[in-house]
N, CA and C atoms of all chains as a GROMACS GRO file, in nm:
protein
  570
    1UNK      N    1   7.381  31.719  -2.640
    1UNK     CA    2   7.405  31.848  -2.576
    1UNK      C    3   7.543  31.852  -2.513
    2UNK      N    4   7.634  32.005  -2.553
    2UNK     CA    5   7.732  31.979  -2.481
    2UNK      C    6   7.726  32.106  -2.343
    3UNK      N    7   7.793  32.019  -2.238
    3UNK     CA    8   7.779  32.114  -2.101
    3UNK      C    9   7.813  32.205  -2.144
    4UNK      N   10   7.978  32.216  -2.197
    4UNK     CA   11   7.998  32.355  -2.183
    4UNK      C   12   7.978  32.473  -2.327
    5UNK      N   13   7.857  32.431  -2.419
    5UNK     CA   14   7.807  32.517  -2.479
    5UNK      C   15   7.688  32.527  -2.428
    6UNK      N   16   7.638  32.478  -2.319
    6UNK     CA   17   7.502  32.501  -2.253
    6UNK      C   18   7.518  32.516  -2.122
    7UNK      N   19   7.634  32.618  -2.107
    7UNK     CA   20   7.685  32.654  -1.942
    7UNK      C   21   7.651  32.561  -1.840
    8UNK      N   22   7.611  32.449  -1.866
    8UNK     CA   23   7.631  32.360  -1.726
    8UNK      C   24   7.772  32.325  -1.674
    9UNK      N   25   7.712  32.355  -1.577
    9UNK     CA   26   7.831  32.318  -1.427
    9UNK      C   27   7.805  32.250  -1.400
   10UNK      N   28   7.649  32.195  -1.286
   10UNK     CA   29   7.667  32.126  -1.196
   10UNK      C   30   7.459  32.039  -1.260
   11UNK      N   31   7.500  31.939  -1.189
   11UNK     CA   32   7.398  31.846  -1.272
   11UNK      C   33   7.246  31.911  -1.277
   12UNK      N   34   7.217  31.953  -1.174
   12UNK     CA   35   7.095  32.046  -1.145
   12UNK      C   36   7.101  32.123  -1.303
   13UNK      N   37   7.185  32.192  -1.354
   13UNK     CA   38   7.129  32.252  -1.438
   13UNK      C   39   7.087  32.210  -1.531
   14UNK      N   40   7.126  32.048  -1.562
   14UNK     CA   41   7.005  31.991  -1.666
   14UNK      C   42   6.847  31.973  -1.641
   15UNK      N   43   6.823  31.989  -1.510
   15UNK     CA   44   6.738  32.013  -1.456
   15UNK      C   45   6.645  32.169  -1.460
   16UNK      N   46   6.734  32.232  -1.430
   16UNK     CA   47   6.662  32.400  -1.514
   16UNK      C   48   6.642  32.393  -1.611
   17UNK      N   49   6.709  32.316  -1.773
   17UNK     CA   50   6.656  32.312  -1.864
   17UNK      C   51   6.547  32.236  -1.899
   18UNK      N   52   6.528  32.163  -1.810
   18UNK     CA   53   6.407  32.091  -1.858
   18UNK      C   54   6.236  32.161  -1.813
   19UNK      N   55   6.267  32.269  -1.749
   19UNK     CA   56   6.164  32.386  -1.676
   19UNK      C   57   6.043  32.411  -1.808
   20UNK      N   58   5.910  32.385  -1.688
   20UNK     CA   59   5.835  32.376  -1.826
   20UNK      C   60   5.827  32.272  -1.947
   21UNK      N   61   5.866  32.118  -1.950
   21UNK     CA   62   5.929  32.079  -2.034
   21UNK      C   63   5.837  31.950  -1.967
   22UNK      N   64   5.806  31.831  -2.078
   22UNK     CA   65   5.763  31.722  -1.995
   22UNK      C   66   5.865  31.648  -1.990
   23UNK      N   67   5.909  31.560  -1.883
   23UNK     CA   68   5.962  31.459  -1.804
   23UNK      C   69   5.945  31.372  -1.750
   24UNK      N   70   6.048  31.268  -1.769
   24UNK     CA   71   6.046  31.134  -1.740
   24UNK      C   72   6.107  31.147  -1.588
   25UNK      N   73   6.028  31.096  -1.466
   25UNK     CA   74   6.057  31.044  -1.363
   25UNK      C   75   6.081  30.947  -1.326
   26UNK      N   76   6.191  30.851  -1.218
   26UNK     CA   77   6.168  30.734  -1.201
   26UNK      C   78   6.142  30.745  -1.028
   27UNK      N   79   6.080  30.687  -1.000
   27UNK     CA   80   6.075  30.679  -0.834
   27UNK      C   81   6.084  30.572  -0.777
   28UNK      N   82   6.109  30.551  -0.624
   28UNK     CA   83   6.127  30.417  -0.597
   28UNK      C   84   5.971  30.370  -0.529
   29UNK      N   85   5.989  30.224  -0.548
   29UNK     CA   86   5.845  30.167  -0.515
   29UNK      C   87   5.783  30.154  -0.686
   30UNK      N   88   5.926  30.116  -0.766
   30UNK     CA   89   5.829  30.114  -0.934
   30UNK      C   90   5.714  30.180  -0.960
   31UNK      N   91   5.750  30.296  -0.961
   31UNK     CA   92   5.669  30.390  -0.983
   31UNK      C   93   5.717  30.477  -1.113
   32UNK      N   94   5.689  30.516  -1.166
   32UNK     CA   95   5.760  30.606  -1.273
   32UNK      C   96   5.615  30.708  -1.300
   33UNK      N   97   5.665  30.852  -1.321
   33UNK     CA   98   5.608  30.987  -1.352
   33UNK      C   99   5.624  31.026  -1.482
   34UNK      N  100   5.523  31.115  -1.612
   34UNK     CA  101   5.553  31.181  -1.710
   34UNK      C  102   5.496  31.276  -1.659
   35UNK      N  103   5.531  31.391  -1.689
   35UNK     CA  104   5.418  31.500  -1.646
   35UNK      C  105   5.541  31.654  -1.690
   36UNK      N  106   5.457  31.771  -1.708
   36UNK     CA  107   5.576  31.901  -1.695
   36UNK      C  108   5.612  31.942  -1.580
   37UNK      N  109   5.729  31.984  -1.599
   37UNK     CA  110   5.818  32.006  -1.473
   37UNK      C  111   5.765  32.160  -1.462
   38UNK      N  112   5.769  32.216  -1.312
   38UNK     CA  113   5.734  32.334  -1.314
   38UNK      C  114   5.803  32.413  -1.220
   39UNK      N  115   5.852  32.296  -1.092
   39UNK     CA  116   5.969  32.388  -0.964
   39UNK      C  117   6.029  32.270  -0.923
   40UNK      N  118   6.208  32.309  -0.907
   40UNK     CA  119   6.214  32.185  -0.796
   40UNK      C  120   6.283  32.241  -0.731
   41UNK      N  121   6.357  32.239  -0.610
   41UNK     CA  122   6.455  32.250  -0.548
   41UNK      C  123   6.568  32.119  -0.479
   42UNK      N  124   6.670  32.212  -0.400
   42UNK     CA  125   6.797  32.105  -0.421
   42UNK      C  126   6.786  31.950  -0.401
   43UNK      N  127   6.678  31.941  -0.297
   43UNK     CA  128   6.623  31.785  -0.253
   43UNK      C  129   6.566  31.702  -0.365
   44UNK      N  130   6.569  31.774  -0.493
   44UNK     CA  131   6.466  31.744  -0.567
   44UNK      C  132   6.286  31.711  -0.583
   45UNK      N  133   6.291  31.821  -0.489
   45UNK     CA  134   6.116  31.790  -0.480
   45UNK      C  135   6.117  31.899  -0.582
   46UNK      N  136   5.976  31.825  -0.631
   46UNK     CA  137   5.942  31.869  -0.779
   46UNK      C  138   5.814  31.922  -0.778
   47UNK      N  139   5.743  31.985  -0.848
   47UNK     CA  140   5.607  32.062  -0.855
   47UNK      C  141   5.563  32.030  -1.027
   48UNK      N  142   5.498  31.908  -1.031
   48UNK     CA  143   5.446  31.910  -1.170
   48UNK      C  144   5.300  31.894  -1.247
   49UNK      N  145   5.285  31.906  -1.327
   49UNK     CA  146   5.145  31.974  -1.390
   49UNK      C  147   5.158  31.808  -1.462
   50UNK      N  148   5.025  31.807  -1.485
   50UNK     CA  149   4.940  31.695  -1.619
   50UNK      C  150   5.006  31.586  -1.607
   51UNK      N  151   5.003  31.506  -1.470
   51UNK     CA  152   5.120  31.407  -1.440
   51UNK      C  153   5.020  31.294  -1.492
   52UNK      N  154   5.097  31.190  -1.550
   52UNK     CA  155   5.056  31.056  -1.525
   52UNK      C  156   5.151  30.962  -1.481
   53UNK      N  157   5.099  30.871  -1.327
   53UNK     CA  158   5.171  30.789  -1.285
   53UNK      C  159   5.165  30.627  -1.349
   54UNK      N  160   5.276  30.564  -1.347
   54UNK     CA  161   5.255  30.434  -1.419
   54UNK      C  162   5.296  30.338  -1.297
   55UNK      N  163   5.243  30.230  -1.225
   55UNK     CA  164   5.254  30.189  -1.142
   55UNK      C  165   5.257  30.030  -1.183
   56UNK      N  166   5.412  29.992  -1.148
   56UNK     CA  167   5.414  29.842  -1.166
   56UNK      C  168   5.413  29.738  -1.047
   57UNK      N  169   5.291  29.693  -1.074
   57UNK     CA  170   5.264  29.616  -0.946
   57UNK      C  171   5.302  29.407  -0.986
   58UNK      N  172   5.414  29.349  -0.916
   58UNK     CA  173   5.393  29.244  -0.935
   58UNK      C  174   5.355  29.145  -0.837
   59UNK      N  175   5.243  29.075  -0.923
   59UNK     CA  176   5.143  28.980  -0.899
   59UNK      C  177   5.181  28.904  -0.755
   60UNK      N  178   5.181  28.900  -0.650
   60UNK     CA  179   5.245  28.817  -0.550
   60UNK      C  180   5.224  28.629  -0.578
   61UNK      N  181   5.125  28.607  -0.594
   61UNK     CA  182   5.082  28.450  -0.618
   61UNK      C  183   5.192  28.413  -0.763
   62UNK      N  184   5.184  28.489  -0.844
   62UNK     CA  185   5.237  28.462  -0.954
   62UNK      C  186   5.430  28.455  -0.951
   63UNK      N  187   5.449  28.562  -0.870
   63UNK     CA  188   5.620  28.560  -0.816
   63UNK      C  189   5.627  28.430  -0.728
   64UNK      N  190   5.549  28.417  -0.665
   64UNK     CA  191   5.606  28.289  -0.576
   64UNK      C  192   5.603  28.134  -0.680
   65UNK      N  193   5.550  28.120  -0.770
   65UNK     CA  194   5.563  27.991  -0.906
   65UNK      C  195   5.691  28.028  -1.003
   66UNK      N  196   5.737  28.204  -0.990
   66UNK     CA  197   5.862  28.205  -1.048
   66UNK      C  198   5.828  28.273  -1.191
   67UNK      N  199   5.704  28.288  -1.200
   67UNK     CA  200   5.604  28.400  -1.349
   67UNK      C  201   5.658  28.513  -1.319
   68UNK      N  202   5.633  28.576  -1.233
   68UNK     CA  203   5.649  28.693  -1.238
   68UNK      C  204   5.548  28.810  -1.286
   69UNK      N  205   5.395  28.782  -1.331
   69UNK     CA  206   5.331  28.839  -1.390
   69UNK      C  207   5.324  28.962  -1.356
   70UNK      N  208   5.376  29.128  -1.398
   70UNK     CA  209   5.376  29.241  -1.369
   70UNK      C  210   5.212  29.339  -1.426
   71UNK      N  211   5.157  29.386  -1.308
   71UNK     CA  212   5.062  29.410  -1.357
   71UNK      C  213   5.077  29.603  -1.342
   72UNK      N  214   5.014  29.674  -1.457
   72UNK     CA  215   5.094  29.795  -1.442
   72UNK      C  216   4.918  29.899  -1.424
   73UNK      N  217   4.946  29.983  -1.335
   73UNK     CA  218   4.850  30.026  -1.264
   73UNK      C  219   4.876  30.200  -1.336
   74UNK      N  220   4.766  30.298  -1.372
   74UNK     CA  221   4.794  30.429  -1.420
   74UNK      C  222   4.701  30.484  -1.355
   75UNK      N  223   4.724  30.623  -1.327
   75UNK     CA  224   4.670  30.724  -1.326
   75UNK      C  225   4.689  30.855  -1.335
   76UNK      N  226   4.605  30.936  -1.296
   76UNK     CA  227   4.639  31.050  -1.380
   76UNK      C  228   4.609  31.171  -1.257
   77UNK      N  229   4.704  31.299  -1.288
   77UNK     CA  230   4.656  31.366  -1.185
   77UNK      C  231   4.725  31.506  -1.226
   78UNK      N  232   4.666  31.631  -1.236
   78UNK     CA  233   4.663  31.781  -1.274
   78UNK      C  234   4.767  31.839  -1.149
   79UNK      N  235   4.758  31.843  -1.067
   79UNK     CA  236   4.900  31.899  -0.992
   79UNK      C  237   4.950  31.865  -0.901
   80UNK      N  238   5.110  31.825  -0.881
   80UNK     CA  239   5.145  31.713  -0.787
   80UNK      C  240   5.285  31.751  -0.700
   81UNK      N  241   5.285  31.719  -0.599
   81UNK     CA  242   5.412  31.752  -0.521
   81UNK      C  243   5.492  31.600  -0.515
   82UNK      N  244   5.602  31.596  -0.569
   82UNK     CA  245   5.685  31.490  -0.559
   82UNK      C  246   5.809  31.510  -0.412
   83UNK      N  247   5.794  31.416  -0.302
   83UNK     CA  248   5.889  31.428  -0.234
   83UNK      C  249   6.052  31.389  -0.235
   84UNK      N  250   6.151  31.502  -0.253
   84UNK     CA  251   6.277  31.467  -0.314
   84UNK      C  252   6.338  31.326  -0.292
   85UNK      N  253   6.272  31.259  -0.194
   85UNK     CA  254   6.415  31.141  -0.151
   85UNK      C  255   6.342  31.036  -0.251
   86UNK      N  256   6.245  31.041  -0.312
   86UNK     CA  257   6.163  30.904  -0.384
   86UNK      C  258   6.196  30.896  -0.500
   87UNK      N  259   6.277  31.014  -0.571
   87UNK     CA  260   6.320  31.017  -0.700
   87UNK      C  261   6.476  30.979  -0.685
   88UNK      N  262   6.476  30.869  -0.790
   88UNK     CA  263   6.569  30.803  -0.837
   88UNK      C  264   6.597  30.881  -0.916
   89UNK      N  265   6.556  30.930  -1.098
   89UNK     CA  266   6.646  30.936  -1.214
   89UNK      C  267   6.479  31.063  -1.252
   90UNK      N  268   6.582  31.129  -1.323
   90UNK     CA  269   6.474  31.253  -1.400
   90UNK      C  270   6.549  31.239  -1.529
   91UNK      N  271   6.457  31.237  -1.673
   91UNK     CA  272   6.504  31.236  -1.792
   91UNK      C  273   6.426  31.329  -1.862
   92UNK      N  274   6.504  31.436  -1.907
   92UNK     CA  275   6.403  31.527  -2.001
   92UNK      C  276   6.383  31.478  -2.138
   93UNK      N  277   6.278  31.531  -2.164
   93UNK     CA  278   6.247  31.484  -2.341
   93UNK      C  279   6.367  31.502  -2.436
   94UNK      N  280   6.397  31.390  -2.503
   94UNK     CA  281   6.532  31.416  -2.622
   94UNK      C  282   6.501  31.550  -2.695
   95UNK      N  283   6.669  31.604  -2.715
   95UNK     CA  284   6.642  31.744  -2.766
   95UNK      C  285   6.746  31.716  -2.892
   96UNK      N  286   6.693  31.757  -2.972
   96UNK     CA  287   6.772  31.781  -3.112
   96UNK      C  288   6.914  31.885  -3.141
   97UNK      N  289  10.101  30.964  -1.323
   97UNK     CA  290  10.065  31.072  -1.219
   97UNK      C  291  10.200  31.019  -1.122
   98UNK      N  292  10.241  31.060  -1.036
   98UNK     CA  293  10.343  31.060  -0.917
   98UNK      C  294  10.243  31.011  -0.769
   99UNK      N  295  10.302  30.914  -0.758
   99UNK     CA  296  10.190  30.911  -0.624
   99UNK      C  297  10.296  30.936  -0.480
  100UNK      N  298  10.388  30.984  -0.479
  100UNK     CA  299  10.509  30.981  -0.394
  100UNK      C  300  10.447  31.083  -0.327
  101UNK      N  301  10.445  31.076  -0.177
  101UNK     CA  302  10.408  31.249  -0.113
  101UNK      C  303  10.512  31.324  -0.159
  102UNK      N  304  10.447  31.396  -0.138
  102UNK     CA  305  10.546  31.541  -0.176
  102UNK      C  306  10.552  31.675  -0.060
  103UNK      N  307  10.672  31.746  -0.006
  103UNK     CA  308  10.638  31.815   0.074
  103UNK      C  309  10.534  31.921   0.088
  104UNK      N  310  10.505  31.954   0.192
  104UNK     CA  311  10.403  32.053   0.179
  104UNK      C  312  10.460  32.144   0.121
  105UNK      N  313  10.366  32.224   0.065
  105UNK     CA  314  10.405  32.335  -0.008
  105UNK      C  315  10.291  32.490   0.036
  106UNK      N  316  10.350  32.588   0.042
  106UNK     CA  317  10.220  32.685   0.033
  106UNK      C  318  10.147  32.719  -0.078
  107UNK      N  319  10.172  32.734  -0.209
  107UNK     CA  320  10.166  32.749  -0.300
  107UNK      C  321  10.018  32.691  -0.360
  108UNK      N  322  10.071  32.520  -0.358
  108UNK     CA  323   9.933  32.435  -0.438
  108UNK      C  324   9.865  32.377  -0.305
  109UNK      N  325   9.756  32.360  -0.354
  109UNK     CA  326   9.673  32.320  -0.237
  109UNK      C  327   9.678  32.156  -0.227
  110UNK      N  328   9.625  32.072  -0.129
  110UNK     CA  329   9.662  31.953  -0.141
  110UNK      C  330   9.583  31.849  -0.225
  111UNK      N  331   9.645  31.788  -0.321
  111UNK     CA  332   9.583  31.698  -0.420
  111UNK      C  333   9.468  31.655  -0.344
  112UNK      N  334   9.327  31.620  -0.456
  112UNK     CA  335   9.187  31.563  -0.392
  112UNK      C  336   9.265  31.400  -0.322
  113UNK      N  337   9.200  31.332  -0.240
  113UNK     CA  338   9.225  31.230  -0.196
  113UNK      C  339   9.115  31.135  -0.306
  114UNK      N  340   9.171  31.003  -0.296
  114UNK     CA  341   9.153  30.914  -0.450
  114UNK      C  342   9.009  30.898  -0.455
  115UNK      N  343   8.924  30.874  -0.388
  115UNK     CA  344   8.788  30.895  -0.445
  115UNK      C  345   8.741  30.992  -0.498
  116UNK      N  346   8.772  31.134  -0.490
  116UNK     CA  347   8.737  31.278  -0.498
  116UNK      C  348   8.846  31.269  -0.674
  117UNK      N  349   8.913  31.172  -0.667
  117UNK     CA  350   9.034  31.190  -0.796
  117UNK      C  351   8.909  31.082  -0.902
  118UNK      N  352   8.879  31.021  -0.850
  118UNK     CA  353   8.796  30.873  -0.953
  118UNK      C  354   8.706  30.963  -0.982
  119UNK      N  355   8.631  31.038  -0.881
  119UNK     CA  356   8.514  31.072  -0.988
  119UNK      C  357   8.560  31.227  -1.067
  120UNK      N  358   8.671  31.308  -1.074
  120UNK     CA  359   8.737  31.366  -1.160
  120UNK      C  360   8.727  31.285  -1.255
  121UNK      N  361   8.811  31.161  -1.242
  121UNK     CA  362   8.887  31.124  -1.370
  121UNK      C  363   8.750  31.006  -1.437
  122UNK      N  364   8.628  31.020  -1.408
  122UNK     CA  365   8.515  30.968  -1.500
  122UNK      C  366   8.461  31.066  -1.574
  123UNK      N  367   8.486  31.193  -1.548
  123UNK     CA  368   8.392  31.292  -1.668
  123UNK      C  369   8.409  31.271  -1.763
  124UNK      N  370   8.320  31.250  -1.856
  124UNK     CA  371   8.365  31.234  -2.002
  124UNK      C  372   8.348  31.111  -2.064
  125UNK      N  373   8.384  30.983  -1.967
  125UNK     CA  374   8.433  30.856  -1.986
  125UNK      C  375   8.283  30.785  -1.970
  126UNK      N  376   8.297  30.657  -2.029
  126UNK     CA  377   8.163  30.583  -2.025
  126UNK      C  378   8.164  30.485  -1.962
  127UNK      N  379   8.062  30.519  -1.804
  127UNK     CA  380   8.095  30.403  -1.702
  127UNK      C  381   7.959  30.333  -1.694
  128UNK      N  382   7.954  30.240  -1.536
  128UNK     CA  383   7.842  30.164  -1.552
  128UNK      C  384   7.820  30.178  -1.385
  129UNK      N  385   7.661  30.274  -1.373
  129UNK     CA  386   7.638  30.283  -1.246
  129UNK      C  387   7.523  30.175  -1.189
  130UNK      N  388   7.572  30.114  -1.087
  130UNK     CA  389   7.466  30.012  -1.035
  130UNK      C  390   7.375  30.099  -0.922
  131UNK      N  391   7.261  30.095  -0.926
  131UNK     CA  392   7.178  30.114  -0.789
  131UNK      C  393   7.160  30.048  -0.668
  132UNK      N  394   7.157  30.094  -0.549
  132UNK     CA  395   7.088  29.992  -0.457
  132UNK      C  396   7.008  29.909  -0.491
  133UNK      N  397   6.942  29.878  -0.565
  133UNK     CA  398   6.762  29.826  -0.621
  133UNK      C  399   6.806  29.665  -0.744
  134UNK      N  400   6.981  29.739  -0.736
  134UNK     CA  401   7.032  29.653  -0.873
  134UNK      C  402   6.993  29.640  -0.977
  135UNK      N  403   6.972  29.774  -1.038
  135UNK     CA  404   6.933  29.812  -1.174
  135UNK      C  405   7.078  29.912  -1.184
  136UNK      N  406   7.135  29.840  -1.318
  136UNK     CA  407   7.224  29.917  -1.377
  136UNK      C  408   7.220  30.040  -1.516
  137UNK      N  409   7.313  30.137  -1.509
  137UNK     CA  410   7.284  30.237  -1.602
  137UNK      C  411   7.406  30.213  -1.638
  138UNK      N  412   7.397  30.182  -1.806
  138UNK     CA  413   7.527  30.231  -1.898
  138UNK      C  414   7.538  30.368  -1.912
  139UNK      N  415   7.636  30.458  -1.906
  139UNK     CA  416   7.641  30.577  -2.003
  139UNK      C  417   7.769  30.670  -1.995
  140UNK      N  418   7.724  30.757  -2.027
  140UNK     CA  419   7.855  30.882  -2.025
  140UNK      C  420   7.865  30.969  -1.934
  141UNK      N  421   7.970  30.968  -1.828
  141UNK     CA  422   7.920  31.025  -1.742
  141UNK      C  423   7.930  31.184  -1.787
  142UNK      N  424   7.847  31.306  -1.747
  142UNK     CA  425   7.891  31.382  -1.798
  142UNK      C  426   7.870  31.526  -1.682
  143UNK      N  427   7.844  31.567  -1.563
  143UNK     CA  428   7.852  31.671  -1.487
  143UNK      C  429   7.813  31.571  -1.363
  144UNK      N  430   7.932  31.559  -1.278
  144UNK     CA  431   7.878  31.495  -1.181
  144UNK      C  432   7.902  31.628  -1.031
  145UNK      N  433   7.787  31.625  -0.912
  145UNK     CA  434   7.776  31.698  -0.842
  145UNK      C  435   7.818  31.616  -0.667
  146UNK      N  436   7.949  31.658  -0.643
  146UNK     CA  437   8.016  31.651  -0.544
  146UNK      C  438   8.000  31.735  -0.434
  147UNK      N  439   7.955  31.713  -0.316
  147UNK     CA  440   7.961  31.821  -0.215
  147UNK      C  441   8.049  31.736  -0.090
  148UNK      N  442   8.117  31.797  -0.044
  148UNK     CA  443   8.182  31.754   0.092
  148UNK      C  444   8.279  31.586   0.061
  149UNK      N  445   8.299  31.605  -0.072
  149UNK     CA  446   8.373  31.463  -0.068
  149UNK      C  447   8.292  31.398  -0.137
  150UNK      N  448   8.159  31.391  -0.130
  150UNK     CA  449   7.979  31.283  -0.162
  150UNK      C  450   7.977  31.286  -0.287
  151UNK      N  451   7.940  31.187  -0.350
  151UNK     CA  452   7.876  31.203  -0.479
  151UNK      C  453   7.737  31.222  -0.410
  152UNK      N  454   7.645  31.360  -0.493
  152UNK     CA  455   7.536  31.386  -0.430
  152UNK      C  456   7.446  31.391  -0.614
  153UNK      N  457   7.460  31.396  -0.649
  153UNK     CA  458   7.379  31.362  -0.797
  153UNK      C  459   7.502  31.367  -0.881
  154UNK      N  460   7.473  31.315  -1.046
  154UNK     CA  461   7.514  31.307  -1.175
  154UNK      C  462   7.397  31.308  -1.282
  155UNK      N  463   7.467  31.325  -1.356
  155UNK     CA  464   7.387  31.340  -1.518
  155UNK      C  465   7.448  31.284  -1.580
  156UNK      N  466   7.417  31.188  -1.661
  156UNK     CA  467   7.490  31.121  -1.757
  156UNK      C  468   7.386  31.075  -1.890
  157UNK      N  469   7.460  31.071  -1.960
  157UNK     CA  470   7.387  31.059  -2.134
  157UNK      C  471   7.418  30.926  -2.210
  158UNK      N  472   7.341  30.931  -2.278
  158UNK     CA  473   7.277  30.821  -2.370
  158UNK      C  474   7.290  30.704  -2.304
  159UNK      N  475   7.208  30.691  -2.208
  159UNK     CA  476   7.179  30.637  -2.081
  159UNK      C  477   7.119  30.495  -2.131
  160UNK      N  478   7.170  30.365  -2.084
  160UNK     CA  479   7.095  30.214  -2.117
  160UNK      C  480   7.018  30.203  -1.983
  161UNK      N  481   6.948  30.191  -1.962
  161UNK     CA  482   6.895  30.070  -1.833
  161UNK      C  483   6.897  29.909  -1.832
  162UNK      N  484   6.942  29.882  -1.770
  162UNK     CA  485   6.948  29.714  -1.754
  162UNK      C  486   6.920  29.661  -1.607
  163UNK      N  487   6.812  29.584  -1.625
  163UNK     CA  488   6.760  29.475  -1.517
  163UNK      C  489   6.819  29.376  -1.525
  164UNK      N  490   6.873  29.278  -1.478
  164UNK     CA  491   6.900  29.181  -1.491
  164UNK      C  492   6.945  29.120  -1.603
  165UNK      N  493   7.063  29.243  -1.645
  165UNK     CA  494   7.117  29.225  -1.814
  165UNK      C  495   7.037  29.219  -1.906
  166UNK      N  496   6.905  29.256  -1.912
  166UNK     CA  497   6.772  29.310  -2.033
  166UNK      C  498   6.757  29.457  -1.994
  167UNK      N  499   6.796  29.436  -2.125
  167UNK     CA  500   6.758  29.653  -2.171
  167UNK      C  501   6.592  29.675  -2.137
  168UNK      N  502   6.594  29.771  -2.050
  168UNK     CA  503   6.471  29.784  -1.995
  168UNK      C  504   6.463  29.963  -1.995
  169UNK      N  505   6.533  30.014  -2.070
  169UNK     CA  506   6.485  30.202  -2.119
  169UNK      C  507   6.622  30.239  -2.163
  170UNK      N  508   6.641  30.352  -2.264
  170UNK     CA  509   6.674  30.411  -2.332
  170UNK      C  510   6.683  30.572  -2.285
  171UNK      N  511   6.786  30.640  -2.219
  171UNK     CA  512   6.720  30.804  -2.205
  171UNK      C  513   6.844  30.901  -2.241
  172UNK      N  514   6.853  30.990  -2.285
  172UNK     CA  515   6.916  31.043  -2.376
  172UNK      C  516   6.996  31.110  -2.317
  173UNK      N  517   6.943  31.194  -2.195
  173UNK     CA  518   7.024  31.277  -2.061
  173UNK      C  519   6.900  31.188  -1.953
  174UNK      N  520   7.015  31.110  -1.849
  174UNK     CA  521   6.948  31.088  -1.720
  174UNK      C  522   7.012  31.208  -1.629
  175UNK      N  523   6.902  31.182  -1.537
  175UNK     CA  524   6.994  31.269  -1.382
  175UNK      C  525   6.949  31.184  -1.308
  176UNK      N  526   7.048  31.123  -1.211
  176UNK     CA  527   7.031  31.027  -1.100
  176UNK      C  528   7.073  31.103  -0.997
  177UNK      N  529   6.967  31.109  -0.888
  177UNK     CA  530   6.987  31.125  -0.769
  177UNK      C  531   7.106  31.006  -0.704
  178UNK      N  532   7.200  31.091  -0.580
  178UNK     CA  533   7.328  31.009  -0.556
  178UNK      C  534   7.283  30.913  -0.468
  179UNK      N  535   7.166  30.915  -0.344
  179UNK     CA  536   7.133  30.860  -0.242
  179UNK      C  537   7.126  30.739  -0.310
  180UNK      N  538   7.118  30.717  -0.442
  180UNK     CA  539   7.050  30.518  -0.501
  180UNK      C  540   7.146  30.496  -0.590
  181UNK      N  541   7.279  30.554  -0.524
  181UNK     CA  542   7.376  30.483  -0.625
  181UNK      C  543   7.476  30.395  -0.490
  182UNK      N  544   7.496  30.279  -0.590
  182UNK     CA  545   7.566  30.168  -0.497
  182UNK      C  546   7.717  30.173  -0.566
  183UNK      N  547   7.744  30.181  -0.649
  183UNK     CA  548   7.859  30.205  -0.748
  183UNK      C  549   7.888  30.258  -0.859
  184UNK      N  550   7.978  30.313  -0.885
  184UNK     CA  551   7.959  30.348  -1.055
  184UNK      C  552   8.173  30.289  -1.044
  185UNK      N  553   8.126  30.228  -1.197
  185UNK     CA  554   8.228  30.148  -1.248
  185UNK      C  555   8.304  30.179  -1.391
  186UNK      N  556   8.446  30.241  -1.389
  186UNK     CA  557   8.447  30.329  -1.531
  186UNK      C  558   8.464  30.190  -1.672
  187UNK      N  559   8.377  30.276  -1.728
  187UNK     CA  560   8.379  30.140  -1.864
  187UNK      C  561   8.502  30.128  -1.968
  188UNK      N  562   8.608  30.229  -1.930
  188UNK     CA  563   8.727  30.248  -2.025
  188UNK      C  564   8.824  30.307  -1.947
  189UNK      N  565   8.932  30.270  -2.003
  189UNK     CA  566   9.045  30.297  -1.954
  189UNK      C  567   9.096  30.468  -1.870
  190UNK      N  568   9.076  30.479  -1.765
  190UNK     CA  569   9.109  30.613  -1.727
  190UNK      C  570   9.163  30.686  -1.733
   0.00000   0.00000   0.00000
């Protein structure tokens, strides 16, 4: 995509295009979001539909031997308020 | 570029001061942003959002993730919030 055949200015507006659209969230606390985007504003709090969270939890007993065993935790949830400061990175679905 | 002051003038307004000039002179260019968290992003930078001097978000494309130098995601357009950036480093010549 180029900005300026897709009037972006300012980074937010890759963000309007992704309206309605499912998206990749990253949050902090290894957390990561898919779900459709439906509102956000400038803080980036987000309003999204048909979310599923993926939750990577690592093993404490297992980090302290130097394993590292990551154990990844999901769930699922129909409508969700994301608070802006927890989002790290938003990636919309590849567009052709 | 001339880095010599130059008198004031009324005319042009006064050149950005050099951080406000670095992230000018990355649009386009393919740098490497580290996070607080120390997870790095390869990519391009491509609309970055400045308020008051701040880098306050960017978007950048064909985005690598790397943990601990292992590719750990692939994203085609990221948008990174600015609050979890610790650096961004240009990957080519400016």
């Amino acid at each position: 995509m180029d900005p300026s055949a897709t009037g972006i200015q300012e980074p937010f507006d890759l963000i309007r295009l992704s309206l309605s659209e499912r998206v990749f969230v990253k949050l902090r606390g290894d957390r990561q979001l898919t779900g459709i985007l439906h509102a956000y504003d400038g803080h980036m709090n987000l309003i999204m539909s048909d979310v599923e969270e993926t939750i990577m939890i690592v093993d404490p007993e297992s980090a302290a031997n130097g394993h590292g065993v990551v154990n990844i935790a999901k769930r699922k949830m129909e409508m969700l308020f994301v608070r802006g400061d927890g989002v790290i990175l938003v990636s919309p679905p590849a567009r052709t | 570029m001339d880095d010599s002051p130059r008198p004031p003038s009324d005319q042009s307004p006064p050149p950005p001061p050099p951080p406000a000039q670095f992230l000018k002179g990355i649009v386009g260019k393919r740098v490497i942003v580290r996070l607080t968290s120390g997870v790095d992003y390869r990519g391009s930078a491509c609309v970055l959002g400045v308020f008051w001097m701040m880098l306050i978000d960017a978007w950048y494309r064909s985005t690598i993730e790397h943990v601990n130098g292992i590719v750990t995601n692939r994203y085609g357009d990221a948008f990174i919030r600015g609050n979890n950036v610790l650096y961004i480093s240009a990957a080519e010549p400016m």
